[in-house]
VEXSEVEX-937233 format. One record per residue (C-alpha): residue number from 1; residue in one letter; x, y, z. Coordinates in Angstrom, 3 decimals, padded with zeros to 6 digits, always signed. Example, Ala and Ser with C-alpha at 12.3 -4.5 7.8 and 13.67 -1.06 7.14 Angstrom:
BEGIN
+------+------+----------+----------+----------+
: resi : resn :        u :        v :        w :
+------+------+----------+----------+----------+
:    1 :    a : +012.300 : -004.500 : +007.800 :
:    2 :    s : +013.670 : -001.060 : +007.140 :
+------+------+----------+----------+----------+
//
This chain:
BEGIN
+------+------+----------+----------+----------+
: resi : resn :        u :        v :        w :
+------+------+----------+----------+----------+
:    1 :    x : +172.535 : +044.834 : +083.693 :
:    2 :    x : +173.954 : +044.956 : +080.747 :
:    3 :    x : +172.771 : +040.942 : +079.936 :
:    4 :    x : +168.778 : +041.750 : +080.504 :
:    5 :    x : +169.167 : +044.829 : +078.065 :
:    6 :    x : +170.839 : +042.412 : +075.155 :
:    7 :    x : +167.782 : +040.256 : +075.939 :
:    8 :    x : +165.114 : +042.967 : +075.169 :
:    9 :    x : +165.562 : +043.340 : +071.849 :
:   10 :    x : +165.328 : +039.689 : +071.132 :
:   11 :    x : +162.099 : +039.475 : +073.330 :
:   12 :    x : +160.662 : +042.291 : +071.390 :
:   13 :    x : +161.576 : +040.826 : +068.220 :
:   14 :    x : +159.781 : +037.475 : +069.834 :
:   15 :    x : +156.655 : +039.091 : +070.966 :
:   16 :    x : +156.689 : +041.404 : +067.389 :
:   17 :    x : +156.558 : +037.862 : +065.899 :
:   18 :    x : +153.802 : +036.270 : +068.183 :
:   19 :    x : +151.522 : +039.544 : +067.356 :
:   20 :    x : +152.280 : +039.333 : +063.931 :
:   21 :    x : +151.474 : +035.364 : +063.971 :
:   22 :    x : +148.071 : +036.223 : +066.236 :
:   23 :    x : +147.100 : +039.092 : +063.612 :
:   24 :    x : +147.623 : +036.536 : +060.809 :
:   25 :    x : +145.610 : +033.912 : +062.275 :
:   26 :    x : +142.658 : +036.090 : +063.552 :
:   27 :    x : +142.985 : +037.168 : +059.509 :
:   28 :    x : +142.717 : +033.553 : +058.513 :
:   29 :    x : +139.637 : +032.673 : +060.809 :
:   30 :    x : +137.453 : +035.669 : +059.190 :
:   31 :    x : +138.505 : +034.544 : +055.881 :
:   32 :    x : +137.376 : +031.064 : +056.518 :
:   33 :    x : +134.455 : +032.301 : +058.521 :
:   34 :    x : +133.185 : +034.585 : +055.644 :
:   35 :    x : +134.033 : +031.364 : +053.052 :
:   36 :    x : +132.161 : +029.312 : +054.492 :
:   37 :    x : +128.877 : +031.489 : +055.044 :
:   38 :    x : +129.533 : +032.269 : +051.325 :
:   39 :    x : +129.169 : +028.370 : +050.212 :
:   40 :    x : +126.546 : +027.674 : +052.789 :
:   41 :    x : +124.823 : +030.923 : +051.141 :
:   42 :    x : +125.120 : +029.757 : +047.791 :
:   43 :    x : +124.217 : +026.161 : +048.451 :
:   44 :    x : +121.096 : +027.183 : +050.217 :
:   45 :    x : +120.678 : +029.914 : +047.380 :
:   46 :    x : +118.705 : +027.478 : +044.953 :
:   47 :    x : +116.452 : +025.799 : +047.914 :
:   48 :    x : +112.558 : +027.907 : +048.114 :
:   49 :    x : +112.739 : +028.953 : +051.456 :
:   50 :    x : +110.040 : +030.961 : +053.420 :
:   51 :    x : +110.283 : +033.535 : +055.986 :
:   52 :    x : +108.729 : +032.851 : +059.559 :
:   53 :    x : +106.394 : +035.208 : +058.960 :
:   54 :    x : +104.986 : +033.930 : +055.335 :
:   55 :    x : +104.775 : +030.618 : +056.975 :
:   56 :    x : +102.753 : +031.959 : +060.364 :
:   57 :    x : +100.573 : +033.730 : +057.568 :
:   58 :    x : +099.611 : +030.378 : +055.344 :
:   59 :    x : +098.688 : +028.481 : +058.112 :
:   60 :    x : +096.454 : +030.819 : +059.059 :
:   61 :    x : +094.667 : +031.018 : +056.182 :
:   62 :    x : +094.412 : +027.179 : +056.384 :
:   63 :    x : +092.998 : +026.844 : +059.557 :
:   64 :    x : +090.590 : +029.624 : +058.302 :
:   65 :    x : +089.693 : +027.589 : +055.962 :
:   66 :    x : +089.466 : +024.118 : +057.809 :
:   67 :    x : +086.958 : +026.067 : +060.216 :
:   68 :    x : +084.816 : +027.398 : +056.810 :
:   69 :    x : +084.873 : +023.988 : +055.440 :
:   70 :    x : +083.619 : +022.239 : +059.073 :
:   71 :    x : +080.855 : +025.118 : +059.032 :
:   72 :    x : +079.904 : +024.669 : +055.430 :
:   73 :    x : +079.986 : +020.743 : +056.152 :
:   74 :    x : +077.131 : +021.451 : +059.195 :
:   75 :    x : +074.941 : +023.276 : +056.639 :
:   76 :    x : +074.829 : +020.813 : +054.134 :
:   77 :    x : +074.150 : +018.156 : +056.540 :
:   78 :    x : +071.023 : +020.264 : +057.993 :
:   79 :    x : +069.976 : +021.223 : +054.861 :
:   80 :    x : +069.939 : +017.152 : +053.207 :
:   81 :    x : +068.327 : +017.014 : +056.856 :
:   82 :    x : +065.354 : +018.890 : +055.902 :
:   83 :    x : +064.954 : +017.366 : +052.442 :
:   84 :    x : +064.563 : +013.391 : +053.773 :
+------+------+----------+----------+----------+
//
């Protein structure tokens, strides 16, 4: 008996360390993980870059505006109809 209890405090100092070690590397991944969305953020900082929704919203206006110009297109064709 007494040989297992001059073990725990050894294995408690062991497992103090591997917690300590685990805390320290989950403490090193967010660090790198917040570094690196930091330099991806300020490398994409100088690009133009539109939202989804600015995007969805200029194409519509184009294909508004590809169906005006086929319409206006039609009329001037009927109308240089009529004058020949």
């Amino acid at each position: 008996m007494d040989a297992m209890q001059s073990q725990n405090p050894m294995i408690a100092d062991f497992v103090k360390l591997l917690n300590g070690a685990a805390g320290t590397f989950a403490g090193m991944t967010r660090e790198a993980r917040e570094s690196a969305r930091e330099r991806i953020r300020e490398t994409m900082g100088g690009m133009d870059f539109v939202s989804r929704e600015e995007f969805d919203a200029v194409k519509a206006m184009a294909a508004k505006a590809r169906e005006e110009n086929l319409a206006l297109a039609e009329r001037l064709a009927a109308l240089e109809a009529k004058l020949k």
